[in-house]
N, C-alpha and C positions, 0 to 999 in steps of 0.2 A: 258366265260360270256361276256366279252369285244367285240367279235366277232357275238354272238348274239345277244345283243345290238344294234352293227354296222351294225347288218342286218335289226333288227326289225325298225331302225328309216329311214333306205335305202326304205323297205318297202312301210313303210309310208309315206317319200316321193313321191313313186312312186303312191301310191294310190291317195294322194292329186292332184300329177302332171293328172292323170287320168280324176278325176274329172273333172277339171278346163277346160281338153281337150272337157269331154264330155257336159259340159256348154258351151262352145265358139262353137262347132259343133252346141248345140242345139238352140243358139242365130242366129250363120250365117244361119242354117235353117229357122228358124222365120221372120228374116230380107230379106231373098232372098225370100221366098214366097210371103209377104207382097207386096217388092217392083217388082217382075214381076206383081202384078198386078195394083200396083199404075202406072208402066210403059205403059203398055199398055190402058191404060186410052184413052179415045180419045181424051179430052182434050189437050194430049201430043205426039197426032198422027206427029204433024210437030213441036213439041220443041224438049231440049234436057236436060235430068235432068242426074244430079250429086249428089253421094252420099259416104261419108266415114264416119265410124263407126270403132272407136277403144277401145280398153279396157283402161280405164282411168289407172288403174294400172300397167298395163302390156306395154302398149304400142303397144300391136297386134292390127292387123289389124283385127276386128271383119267382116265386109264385105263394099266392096268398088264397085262402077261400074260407069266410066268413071270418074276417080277420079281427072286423070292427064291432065282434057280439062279444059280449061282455059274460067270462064263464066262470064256475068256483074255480081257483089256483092248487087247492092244497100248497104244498111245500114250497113250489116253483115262486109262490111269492117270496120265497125267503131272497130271489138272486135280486130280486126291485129293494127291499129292504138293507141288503148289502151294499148295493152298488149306492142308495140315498145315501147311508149313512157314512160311508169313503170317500163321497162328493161332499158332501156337507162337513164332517168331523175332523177327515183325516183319517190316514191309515194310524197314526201314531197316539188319539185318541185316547184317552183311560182313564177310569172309574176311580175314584178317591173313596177308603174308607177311614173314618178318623175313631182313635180311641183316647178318651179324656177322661180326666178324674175335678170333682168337685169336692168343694172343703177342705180339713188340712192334714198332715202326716204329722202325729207326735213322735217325740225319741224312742218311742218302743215300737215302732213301725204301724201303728194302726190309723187306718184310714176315715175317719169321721168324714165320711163322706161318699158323694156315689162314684161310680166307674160306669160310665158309658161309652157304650159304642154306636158312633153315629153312621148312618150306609148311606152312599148315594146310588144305589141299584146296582151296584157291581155284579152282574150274576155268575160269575166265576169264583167267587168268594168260596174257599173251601172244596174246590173242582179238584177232581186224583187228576183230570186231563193237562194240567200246567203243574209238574213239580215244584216249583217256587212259589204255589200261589194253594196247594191243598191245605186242608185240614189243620193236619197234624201241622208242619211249618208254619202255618198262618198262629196257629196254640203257640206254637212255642217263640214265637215272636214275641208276640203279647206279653203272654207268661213273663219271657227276660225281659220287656219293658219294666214291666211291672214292680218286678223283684230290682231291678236299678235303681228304684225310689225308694226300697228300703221298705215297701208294704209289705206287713205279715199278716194283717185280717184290716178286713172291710166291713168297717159300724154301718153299712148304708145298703142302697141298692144295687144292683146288677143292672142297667140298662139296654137295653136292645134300643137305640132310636132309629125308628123303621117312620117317621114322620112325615118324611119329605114326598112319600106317592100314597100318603095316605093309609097305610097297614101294604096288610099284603091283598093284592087285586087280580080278579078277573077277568079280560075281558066277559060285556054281556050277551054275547053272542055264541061265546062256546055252552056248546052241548053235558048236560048231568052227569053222561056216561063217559066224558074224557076227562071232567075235572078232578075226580079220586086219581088219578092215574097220573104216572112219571112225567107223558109228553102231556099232560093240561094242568099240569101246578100254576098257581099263580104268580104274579111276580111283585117283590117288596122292593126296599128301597136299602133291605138288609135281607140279601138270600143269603143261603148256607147248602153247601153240598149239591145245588141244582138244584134243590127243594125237593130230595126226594127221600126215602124212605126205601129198605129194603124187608119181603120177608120169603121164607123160606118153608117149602110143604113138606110134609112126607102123605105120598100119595094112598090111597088104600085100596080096595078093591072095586073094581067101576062100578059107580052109580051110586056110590056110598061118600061122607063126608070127609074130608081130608081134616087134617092135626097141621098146625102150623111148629115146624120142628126149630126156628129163632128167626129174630125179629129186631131191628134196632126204635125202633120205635116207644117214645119215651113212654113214662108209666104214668102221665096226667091225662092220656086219649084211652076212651073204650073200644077194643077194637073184636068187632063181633064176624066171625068166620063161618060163612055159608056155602064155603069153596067146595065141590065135590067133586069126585075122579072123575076124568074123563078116561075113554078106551082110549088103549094105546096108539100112538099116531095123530092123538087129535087136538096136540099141540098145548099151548098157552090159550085160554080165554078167561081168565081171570079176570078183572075188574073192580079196581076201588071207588067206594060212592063213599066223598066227601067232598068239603068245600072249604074255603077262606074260616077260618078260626071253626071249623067243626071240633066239638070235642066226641063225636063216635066215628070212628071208621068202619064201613061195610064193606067184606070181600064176600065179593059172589062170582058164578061163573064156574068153570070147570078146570081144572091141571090134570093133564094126561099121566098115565099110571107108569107110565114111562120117561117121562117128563124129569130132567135134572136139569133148573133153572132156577134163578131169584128172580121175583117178581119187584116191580119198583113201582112205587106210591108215591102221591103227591104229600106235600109236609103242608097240614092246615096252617101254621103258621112258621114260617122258618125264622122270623125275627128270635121268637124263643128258643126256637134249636139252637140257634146261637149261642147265647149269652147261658143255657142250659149247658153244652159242653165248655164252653169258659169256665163255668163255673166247676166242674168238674176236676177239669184241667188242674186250674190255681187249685183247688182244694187236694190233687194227689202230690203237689208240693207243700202240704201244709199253707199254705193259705188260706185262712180261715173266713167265710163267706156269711156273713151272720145273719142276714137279712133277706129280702125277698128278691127271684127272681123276673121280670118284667119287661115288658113294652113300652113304648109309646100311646101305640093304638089303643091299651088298656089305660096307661096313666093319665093320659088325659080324658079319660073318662072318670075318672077319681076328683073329683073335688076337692079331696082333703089332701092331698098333694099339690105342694107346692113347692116353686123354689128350686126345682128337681135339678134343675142346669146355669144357675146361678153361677159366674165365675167359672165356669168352668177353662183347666188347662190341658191343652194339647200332651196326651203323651207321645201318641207314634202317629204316623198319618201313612195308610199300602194304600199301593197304585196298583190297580188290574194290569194284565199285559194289555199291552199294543190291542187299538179295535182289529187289526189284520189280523192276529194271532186270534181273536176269540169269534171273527168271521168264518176263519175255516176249519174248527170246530163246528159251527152255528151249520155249513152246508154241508160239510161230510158227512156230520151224523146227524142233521136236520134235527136240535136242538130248541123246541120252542120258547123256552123259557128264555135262551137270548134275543130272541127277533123282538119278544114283547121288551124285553130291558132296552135294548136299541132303540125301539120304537120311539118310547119315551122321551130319550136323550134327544132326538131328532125335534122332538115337538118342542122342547125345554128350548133346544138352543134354538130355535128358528122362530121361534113365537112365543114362549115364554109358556106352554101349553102341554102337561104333561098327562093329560088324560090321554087312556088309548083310541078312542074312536077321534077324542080333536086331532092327536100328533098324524093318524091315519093319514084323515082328510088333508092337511099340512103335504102328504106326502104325494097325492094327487095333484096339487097345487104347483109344488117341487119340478112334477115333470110337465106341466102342464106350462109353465116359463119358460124351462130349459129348453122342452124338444117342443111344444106347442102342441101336445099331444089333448083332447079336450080332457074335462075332469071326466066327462061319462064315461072314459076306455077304464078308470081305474077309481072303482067303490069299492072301498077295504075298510074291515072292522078289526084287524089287528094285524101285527107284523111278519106273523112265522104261520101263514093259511090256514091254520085250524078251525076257522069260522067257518062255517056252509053257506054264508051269506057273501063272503066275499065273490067279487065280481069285478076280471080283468082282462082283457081283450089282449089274443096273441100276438096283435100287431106292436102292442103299447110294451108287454114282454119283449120280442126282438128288438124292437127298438130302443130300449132302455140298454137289455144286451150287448146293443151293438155301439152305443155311448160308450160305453166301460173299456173300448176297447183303447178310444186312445187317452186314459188318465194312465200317470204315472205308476198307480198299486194296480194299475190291472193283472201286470203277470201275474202276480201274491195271490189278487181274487181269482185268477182260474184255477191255480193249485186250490184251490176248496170246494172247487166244482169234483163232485165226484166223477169216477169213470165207468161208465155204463154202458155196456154192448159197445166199446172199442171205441164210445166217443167221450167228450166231455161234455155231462149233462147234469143239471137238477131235477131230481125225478119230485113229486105232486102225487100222494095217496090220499084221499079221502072216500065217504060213500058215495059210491057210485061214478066219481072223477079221477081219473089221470091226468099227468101232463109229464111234460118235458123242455125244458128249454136250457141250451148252449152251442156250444162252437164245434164246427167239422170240417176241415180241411182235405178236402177231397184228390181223388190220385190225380186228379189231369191240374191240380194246381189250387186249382179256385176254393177260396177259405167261405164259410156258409155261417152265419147267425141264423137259428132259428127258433121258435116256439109252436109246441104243440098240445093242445088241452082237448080231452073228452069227457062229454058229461053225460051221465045217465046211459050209458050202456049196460048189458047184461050179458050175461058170464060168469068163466072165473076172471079175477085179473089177470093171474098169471098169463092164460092163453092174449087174453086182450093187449097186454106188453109186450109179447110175441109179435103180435102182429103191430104193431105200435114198431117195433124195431125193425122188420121186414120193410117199411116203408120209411124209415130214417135212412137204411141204408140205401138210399139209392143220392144219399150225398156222400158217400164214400169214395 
């Protein structure tokens, strides 16, 4: 009986094992026919598309083709970035920003001394996207720190200490024409508001110069407006040209004459925007600010400063939210500015290495342990794919992917994955590149990891993600 048993459940093993063969047979059919003809598109007569497709549970390679060529990510790097830094930090992970005063409080309330605020990269600092953690609440924190000690004017400096990643930085890979602009701000060690800037047109008659109708952008930048109308329909192509401590802003580019939009600009330096509406702040409470407003990046270029942080005491000390909470922000709305602040934090804590191109490398490394993946599938020059140099193979994407699935924060990580064409995906825009990569749970059962990247096609995008999703869905 024991031995028929032993056969009957052998059996059924093998029958299930069967199956599952003759589904993965019947899925790489589906997927291979699909994509020879996505392949030969003409679209893609002179690019080169990459594709792997594995079984979420299994681990098999469902069907792959040019798996192991190494292509730009755009965005899609963001989900490698996410997923390093929840294996590495924790989902519960957060940014310290500390606010202290140096010298002493006489009985009439005044401060001989300075007020600094020291950042460890928090790039959420003053975000509208976390009510507990914007602006205004972050001011009025302070502010009531402040006034609890009895301060009514400050003999000293305003501090901004942005010291700890060296000012505010770039990587040196991105491009002239994304660093004026929202998504290529740099990133400090003290951001403020995402490091952006807003301004606002009034359009005039096409082909003529637009009037900037307001602007929050302080009154120490020159900002010189070359914007001109576009015809109606022809959208936003505006463009700020600046850089890391630029003191001119250039807007050039066109706003449609129909166009009812803000535009958002990179903030050359956000350490000062900072400790600029601080001081603001304390000053519409009477607080009297009597001295200069400043950096690190600059004061220690000063000589004749010294002593700047001597003694100094702790007043208040904010924690960022949760890394989860500022991850799914980081892929919803493909947010560069944190993938480069993560970045960082990854190098710092793994190596003690906070430049972006070392903490990169650090990150190839990372998975090159973990899954054994070589370093060659993943050469990256910063964390949120903005670089055009970056260069990562679809196989080393699914396969990171499909790690994620059994860590504890992974449900958390897929709620960040946005949803697109009825799946969960990270979509990847840059010139000339698409991608795609996440999870599809298809109707006969079987759950799908995959990654998909094209580079150099021609076209519009639009139609090319058309057919980009005409061929996902045959994991449906």
């Amino acid at each position: 009986m024991r031995r028929f048993f032993s056969c009957l459940c052998l059996s059924a093993i093998l029958v299930v094992a069967g199956i599952e063969t003759t589904f993965a047979q019947q899925a790489n059919t589906k997927i291979q026919n699909a994509y020879q003809q996505f392949k030969t598109a003409p679209s893609l007569a002179n690019g080169v598309a990459s594709l792997t497709v594995i079984n979420s549970k299994t681990g098999e390679i469902v069907f792959e083709d040019n798996a192991k060529i190494g292509l730009p990510t755009a965005s899609t790097l963001k989900v490698m970035t996410s997923i390093t830094a929840l294996d590495l930090l924790g989902p519960d992970y957060t940014f310290p920003t500390h606010l202290y005063y140096t010298g002493t409080i006489d009985s009439v309330g005044t401060l001989n001394g300075n007020l600094i605020v020291e950042g460890f990269g928090d790039p959420t600092l003053g975000s509208d996207r976390f009510p507990t953690h914007n602006a205004e609440t972050i001011l009025k924190r302070w502010k009531s720190a402040i006034m609890e000690l009895g301060i009514k004017q400050i003999n000293g400096l305003v501090i901004a200490d942005d010291k700890f990643y060296n000012g505010n930085q770039v990587p040196g890979t991105w491009m002239w024409t994304d660093m004026g602009n929202y998504y290529g701000t740099g990133v400090s060690a003290l951001n403020w508001k995402e490091n952006s800037y807003e301004v606002d047109f009034n359009a005039a008659r096409p082909g003529s110069l637009t009037s900037i109708k307001s602007h929050n952008i302080p009154t120490n930048y020159q900002v010189i407006n070359e914007v001109k109308t576009g015809a109606n329909g022809s959208g936003d192509n505006v463009y700020g040209y600046s850089a890391p401590y630029s003191s001119t802003i250039y807007l050039r580019g066109t706003y449609a004459a129909d166009l009812k939009k803000t535009i958002e600009l990179s903030t050359p330096d956000p350490a000062y925007s900072l400790v600029h509406d601080l001081s603001k702040a304390l000053t519409a409470d009477s607080i009297i600010v009597a001295d200069s407003l400043i950096t690190t990046a600059t004061l220690l270029k000063n000589a004749g400063v010294q002593n700047w942080d001597v003694n100094k005491q702790k007043i208040l000390t904010l924690q960022s939210p949760k890394l989860i909470e500022i991850i799914h922000w980081f892929n919803q709305k493909s947010i560069n500015l944190y993938g480069e602040a993560i970045l960082k934090v990854i190098g710092g804590i793994s190596a003690n290495k906070y430049e972006t191109e070392d903490a990169a490398s650090l990150v190839a490394k990372y998975w090159e342990n973990k899954l054994k993946l070589p370093v060659g599938e993943i050469k990256t020059y910063d964390g949120s794919g903005l670089s055009p140099q970056n260069r990562v193979t679809s196989n080393a994407l699914a396969r990171i992917m499909r790690y994620a699935l059994g860590r504890p924060w992974f449900p958390e990580f897929k709620k960040s994955l946005p949803t697109i064409n009825g799946m969960s995906m990270k979509s990847g825009t840059i010139g000339g590149t698409l991608g795609y990569t996440g999870y599809q749970k298809a109707a006969d059962g079987n759950e799908y990891t995959f990654s998909l990247l094209l580079n150099n096609y021609h076209g519009g995008a639009t139609r090319m993600r058309q057919q980009m999703f005409k061929l996902l869905d045959v994991l449906k």
